[in-house]
C-alpha positions as CSV (number, residue, x, y, z in Angstrom):
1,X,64.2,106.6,92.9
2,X,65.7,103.7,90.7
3,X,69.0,104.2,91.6
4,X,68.3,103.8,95.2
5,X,66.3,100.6,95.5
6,X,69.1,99.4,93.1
7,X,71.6,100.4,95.2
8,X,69.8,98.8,98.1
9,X,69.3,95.8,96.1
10,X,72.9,95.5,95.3
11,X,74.5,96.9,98.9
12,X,72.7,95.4,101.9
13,X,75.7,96.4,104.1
14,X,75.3,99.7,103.5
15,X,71.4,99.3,105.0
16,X,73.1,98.0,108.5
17,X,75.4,100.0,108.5
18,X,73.0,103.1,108.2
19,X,70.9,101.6,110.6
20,X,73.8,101.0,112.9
21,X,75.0,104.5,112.6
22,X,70.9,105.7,113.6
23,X,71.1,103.3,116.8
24,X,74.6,105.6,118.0
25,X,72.2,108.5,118.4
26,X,73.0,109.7,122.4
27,X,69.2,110.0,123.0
28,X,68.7,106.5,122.6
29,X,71.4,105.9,125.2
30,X,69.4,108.3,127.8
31,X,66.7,106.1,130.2
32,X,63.5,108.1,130.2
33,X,62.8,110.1,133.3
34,X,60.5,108.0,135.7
35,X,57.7,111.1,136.3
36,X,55.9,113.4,133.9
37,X,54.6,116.8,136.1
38,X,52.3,119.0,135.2
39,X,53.0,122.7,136.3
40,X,50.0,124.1,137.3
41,X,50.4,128.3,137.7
42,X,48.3,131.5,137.1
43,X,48.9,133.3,134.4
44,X,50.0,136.3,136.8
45,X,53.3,134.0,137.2
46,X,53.2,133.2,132.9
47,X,56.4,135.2,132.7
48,X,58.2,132.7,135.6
49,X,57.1,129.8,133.5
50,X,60.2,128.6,132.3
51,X,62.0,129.0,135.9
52,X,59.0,126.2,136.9
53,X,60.2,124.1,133.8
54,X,63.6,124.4,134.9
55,X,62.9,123.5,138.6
56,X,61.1,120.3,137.4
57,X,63.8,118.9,135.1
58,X,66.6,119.8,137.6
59,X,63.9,117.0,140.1
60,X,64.6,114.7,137.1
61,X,60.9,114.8,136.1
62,X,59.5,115.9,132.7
63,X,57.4,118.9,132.9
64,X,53.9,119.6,131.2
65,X,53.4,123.7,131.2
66,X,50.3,124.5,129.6
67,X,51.9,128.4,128.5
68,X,54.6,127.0,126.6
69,X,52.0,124.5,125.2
70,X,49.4,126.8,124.5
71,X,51.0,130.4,125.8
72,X,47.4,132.4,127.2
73,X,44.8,130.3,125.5
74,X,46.4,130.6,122.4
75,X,46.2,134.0,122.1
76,X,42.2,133.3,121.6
77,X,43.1,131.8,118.1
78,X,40.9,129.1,119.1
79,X,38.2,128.5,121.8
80,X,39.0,128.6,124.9
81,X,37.3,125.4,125.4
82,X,39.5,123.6,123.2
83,X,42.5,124.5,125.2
84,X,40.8,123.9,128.4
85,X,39.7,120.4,127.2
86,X,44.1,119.8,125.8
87,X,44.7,120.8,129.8
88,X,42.6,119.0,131.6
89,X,43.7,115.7,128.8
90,X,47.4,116.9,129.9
91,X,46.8,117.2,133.3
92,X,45.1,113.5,133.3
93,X,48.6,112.0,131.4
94,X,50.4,113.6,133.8
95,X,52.2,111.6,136.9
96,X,51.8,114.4,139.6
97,X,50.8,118.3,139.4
98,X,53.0,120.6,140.7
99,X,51.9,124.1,141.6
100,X,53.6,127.5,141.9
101,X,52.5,130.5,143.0
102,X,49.3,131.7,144.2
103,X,45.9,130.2,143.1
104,X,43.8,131.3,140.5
105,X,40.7,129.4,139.5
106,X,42.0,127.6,136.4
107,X,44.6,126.2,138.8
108,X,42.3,125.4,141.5
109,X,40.5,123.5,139.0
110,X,43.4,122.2,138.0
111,X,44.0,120.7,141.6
112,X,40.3,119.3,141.9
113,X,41.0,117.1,138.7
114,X,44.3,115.5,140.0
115,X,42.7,115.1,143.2
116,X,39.9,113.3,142.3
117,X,42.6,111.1,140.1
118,X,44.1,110.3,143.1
119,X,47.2,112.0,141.8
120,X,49.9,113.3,144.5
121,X,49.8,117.3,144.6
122,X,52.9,119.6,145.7
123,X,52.7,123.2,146.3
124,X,55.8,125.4,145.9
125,X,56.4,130.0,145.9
126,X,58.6,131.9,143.5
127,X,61.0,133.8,145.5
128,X,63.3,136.5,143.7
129,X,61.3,135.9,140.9
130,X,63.4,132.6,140.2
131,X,64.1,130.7,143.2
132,X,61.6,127.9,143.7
133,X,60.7,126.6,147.8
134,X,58.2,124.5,148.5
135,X,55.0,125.3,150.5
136,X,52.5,123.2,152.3
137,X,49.2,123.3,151.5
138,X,48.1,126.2,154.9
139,X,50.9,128.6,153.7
140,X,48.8,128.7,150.2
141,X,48.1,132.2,148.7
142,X,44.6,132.6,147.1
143,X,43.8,135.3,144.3
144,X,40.9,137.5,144.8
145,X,37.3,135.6,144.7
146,X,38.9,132.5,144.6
147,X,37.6,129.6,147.2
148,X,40.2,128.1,149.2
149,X,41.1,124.4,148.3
């Protein structure tokens, strides 16, 4: 530890020039994307997850999906109140919610919450379980027992 504060004492070119070389990184070059999404889906669609991640960054937003934050509940290593309480915090940071596929009641809760934040709401379908299209909000599919929007 001696010999490096006195080699900073005695070299304090080679402290800009270290910091110099840090600022040349190519992600501080990269302007930060304008919209943060959250991806709302059931978990019958967890397995399309990272097609939904995909389709948001290729929209030049930065995508929130709660199952590759928190997979399904965390495996139940945790409450499930916890993780419900990180969503709906996520879903508040969040720009816009996106949803895809069909709703389930987690997600129709998840719509409620960025309604009533006046946050805009798109719907889109899987198709060939990795195309994405978007749908308005009369072509929506409801899961079983599951009140419509």
């Amino acid at each position: 530890m001696t010999k490096h504060i006195n080699l900073v004492i005695s070299n304090p070119h080679k402290i800009k020039e270290a910091a110099a070389a840090n600022l040349e990184h190519r992600a501080l070059s990269i302007k930060p994307a304008d919209k943060v999404v959250f991806t709302a889906m059931s978990k019958k669609y967890f397995y399309l997850r990272f097609f939904a991640i995909k389709f948001v960054l290729e929209q030049g937003a930065v995508p929130i999906n709660p199952f590759a934050s928190f997979d399904y509940f965390l495996l139940d290593a945790v409450e499930r109140d916890t993780v419900r309480r990180a969503n709906n915090t996520l879903v508040a940071r969040a720009d816009e919610l996106w949803v895809f596929g069909s709703i389930a009641d987690g997600v129709r809760a998840e719509i409620i919450q960025a309604q009533q934040q006046n946050k805009p709401v798109r719907f889109f379908t899987f198709k060939n379980d990795r195309d994405v299209y978007e749908v308005s909000q009369s072509e929506l599919v409801y899961e079983d027992g599951v009140d419509k929007i």
